[in-house]
C-alpha positions in Angstrom: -39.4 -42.7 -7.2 -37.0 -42.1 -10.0 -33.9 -39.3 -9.6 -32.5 -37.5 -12.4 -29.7 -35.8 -11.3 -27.7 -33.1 -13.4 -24.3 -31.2 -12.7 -21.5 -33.4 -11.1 -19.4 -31.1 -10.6 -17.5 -30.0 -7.0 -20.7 -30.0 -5.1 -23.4 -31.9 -7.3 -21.1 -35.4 -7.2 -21.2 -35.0 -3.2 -25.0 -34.4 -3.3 -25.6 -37.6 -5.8 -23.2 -39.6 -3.7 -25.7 -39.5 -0.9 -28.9 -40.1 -3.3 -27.2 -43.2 -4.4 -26.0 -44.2 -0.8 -29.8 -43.8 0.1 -30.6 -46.7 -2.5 -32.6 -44.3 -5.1 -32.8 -45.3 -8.4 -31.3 -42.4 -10.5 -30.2 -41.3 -13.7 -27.4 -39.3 -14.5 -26.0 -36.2 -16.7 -23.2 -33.7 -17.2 -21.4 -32.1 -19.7 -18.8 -35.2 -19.2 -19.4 -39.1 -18.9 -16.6 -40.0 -16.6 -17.6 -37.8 -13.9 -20.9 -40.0 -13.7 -19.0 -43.4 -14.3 -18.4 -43.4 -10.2 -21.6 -43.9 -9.4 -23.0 -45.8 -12.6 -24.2 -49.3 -11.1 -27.9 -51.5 -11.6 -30.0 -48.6 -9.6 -27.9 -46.0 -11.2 -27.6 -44.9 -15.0 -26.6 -42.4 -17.7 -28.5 -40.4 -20.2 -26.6 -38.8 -23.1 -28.9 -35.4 -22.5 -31.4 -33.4 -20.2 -34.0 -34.3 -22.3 -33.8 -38.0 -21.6 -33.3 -37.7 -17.6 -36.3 -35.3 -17.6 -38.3 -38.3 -19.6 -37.3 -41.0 -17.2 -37.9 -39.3 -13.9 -40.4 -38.2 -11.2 -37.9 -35.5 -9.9 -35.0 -33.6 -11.2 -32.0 -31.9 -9.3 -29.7 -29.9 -10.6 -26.4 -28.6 -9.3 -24.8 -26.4 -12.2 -22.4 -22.9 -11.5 -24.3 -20.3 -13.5 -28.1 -18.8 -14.0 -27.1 -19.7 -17.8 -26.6 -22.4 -17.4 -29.4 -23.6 -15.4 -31.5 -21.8 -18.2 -29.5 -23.4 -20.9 -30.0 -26.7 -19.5 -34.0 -26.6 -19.4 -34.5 -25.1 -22.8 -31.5 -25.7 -25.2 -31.2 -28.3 -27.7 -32.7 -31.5 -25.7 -33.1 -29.6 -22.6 -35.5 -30.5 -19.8 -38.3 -28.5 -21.1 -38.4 -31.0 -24.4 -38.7 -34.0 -21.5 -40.5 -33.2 -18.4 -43.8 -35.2 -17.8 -47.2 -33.5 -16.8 -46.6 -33.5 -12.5 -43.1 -33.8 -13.1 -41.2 -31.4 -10.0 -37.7 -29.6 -10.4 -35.5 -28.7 -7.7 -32.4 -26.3 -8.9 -29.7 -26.7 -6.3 -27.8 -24.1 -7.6 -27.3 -20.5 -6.4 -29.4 -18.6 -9.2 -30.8 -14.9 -10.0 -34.3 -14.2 -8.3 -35.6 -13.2 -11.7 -34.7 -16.6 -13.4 -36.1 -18.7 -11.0 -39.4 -16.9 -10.5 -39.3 -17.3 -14.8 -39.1 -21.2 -14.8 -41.3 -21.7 -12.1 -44.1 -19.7 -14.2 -43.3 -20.8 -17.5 -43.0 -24.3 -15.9 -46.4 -24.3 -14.5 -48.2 -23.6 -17.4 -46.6 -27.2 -18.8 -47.6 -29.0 -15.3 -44.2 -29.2 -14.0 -42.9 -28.0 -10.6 -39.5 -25.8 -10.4 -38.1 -24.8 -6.9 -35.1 -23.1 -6.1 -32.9 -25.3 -3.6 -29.9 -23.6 -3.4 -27.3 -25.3 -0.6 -24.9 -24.0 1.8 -22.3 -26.0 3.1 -19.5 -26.3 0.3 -17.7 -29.4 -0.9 -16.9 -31.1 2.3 -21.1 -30.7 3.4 -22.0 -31.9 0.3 -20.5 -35.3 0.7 -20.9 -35.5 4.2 -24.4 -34.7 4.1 -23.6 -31.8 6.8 -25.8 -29.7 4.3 -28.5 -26.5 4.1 -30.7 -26.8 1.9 -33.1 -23.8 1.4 -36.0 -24.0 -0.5 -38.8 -21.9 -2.3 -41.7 -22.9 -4.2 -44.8 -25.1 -3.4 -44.8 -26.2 0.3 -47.2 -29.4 -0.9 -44.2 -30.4 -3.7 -41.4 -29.7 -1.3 -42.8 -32.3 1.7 -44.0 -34.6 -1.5 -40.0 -35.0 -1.9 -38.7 -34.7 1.3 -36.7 -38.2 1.9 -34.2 -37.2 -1.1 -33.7 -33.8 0.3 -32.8 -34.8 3.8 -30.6 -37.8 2.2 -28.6 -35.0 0.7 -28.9 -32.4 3.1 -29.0 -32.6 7.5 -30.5 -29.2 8.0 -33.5 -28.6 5.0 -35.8 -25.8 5.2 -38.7 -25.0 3.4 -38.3 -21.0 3.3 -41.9 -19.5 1.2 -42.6 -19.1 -2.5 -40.1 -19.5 -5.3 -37.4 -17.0 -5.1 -37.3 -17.6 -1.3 -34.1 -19.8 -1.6 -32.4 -17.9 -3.7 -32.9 -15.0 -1.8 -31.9 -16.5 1.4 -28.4 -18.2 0.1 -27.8 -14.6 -1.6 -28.2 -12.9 1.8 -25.6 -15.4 3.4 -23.1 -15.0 0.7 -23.1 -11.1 0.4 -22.8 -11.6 3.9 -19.5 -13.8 3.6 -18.2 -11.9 1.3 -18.7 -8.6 3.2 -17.5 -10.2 6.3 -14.4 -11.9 4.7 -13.7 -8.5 3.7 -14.2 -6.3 6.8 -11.6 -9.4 8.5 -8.6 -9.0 6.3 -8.8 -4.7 6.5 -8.6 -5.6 10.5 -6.2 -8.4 10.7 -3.5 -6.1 8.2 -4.2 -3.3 10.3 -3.3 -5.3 13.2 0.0 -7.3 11.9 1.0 -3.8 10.4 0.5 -2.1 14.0 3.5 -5.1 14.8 1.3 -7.8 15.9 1.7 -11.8 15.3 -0.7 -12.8 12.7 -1.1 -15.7 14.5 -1.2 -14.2 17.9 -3.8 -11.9 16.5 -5.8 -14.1 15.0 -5.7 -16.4 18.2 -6.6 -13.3 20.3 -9.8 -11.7 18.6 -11.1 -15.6 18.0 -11.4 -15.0 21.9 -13.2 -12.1 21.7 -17.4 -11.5 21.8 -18.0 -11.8 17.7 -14.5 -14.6 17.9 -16.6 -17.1 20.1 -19.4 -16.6 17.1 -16.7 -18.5 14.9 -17.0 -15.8 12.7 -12.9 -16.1 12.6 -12.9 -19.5 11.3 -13.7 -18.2 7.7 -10.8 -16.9 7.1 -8.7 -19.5 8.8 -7.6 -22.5 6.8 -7.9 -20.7 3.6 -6.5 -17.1 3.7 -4.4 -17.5 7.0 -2.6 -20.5 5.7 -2.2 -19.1 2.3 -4.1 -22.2 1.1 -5.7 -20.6 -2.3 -5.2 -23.8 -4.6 -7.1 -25.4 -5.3 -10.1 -23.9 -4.2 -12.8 -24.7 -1.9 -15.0 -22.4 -3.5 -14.5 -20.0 -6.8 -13.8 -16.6 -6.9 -15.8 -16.2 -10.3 -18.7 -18.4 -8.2 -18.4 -15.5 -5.7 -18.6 -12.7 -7.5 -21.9 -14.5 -9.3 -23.2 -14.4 -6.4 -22.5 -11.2 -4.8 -23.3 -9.6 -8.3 -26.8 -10.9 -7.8 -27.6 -10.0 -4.5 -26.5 -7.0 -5.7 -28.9 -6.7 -8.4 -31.5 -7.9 -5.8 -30.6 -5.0 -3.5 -31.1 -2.2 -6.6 -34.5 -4.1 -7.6 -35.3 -2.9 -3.5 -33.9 -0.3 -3.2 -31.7 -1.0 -0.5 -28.4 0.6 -0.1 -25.5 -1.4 0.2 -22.7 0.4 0.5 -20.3 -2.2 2.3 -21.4 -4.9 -0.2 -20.9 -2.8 -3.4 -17.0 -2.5 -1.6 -17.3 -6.4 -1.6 -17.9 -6.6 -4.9 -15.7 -4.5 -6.6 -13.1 -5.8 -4.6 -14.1 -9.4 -6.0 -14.7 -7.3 -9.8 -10.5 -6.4 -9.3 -9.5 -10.0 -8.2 -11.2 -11.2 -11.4 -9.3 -8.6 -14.0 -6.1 -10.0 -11.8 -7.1 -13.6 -13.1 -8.2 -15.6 -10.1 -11.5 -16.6 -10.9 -10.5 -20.0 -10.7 -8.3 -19.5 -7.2 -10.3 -19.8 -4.1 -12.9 -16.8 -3.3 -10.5 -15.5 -0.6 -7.7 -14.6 -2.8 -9.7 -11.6 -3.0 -8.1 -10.9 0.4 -4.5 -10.5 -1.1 -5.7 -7.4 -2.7 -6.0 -5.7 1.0 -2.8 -7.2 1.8 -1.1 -5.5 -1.0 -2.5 -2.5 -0.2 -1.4 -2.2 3.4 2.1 -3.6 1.8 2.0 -6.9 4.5 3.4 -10.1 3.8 1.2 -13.4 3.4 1.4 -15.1 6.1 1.5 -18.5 5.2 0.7 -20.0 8.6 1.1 -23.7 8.8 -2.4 -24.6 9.0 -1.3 -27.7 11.9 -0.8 -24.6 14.0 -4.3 -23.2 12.9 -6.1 -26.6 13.0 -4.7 -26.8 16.2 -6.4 -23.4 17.9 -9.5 -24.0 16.1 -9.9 -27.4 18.0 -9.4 -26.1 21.0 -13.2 -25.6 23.4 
């Protein structure tokens, strides 16, 4: 089995990392050469475009920020789409719209060619640890045809139901975040304005029925510590995200009243600039607004509550 692996970016150079570490022969792309020259070595090489790793492999991963340019990437100039073989299978890591996915995979399969959507769920640190989720939708036969390089990325990979299924599932969870994250920084201010410890606070409701959850530890060495850069995750990632679960929601009719909040509370972060800060800088917004201080907390006194049993 041959790997062609695209997108080495903050996650996608974890994810390869462990492909390689597996022994897979692979070959690799992104928009820069030196981001692949880590891992270049006999079982592992470079193509100069999609078109070429598409030509030269059984299986195709993908790890890129935005629908575009997972869309880009399969039919622009030497794009994927120019390369695949007949029985050739796709798996696009990346968090993508519904309505893309479910396009490739049809257009795809008129060609011959599988296309799943993969997202993952785990961030930076999971993706080179291989403390992973992967969820997938698409074929169940092509998804336990490639199931050793899933789990040698990923320790928790589940096959979800037809494409579309992954996407939806990683956009549930990160409306959710974002919605949660949210609904935590409205409480804590109210609390440290009310003349509480931030710390003492945070240490106290961490106790509580929802705290034991872990729920709290979002918020904890990122927000609480004032550790915004350089981020673990993007605010304009996000806001990607949350737009299209968004979009999801309308195409269901669902109301989402709290998560709408959540996203034009990421849509004002981004006209202040951050999109490259860490997605919980959107959280300074509330603390502006209930005019409290960041807190800053030194995250050795964090790390150390959040070890405790």
């Amino acid at each position: 089995m041959k790997i062609g692996f695209i997108g080495l970016g903050t996650m996608g150079r974890g994810m390869a990392g462990n492909l390689r570490k597996a022994g897979y022969e692979m070959v690799l792309h992104d928009l820069r050469r030196e981001a692949a020259e880590p891992f270049l070595d006999a079982r592992v090489c470079w193509a100069d475009t999609a078109k070429q790793v598409a030509a030269d492999c059984d299986v195709v991963f993908t790890s890129l920020p935005k629908p575009e340019d997972v869309e880009a990437i399969c039919y622009g100039k030497d794009g994927l789409d120019d390369g695949f073989r007949h029985g050739a299978a796709w798996f696009d890591l990346s968090t993508n719209s519904v309505e893309l996915v479910r396009s490739l995979n049809a257009r795809l399969a008129e060609r011959g060619v599988d296309f799943l959507d993969a997202p993952v769920s785990g961030g930076p640190a999971g993706a080179a640890s291989g403390k992973l989720a992967i969820w997938v939708g698409g074929s169940r036969d092509v998804f336990d045809r490639f199931a050793a390089p899933l789990t040698s990325m990923a320790d928790q990979t589940r096959y979800i139901g037809g494409i579309g299924a992954g996407s939806i599932a990683k956009l549930v969870h990160n409306v959710a975040s974002a919605a949660i994250t949210q609904v935590l920084a409205e409480t804590m201010t109210m609390g440290v304005k009310a003349g509480l410890d931030p710390l003492d606070l945070y240490e106290a409701i961490r106790g509580g029925a929802l705290g034991r959850m872990r729920t709290f530890d979002l918020i904890a060495r990122r927000w609480l510590a004032d550790r915004l850069d350089p981020p673990s995750f993007e605010l304009q990632l996000q806001h990607k995200d949350v737009k299209l679960g968004m979009e999801l929601a309308r195409s269901l009719g669902v109301p989402t009243r709290m998560c709408n909040l959540a996203l034009d509370e990421l849509t004002e972060a981004m006209n202040r600039g951050w999109a490259k800060r860490d997605s919980q800088s959107v959280l300074q917004l509330q603390q502006e607004r209930a005019g409290v201080k960041t807190f800053a907390i030194p995250i050795e006194q964090i790390e150390g509550i959040m070890n405790r049993t």
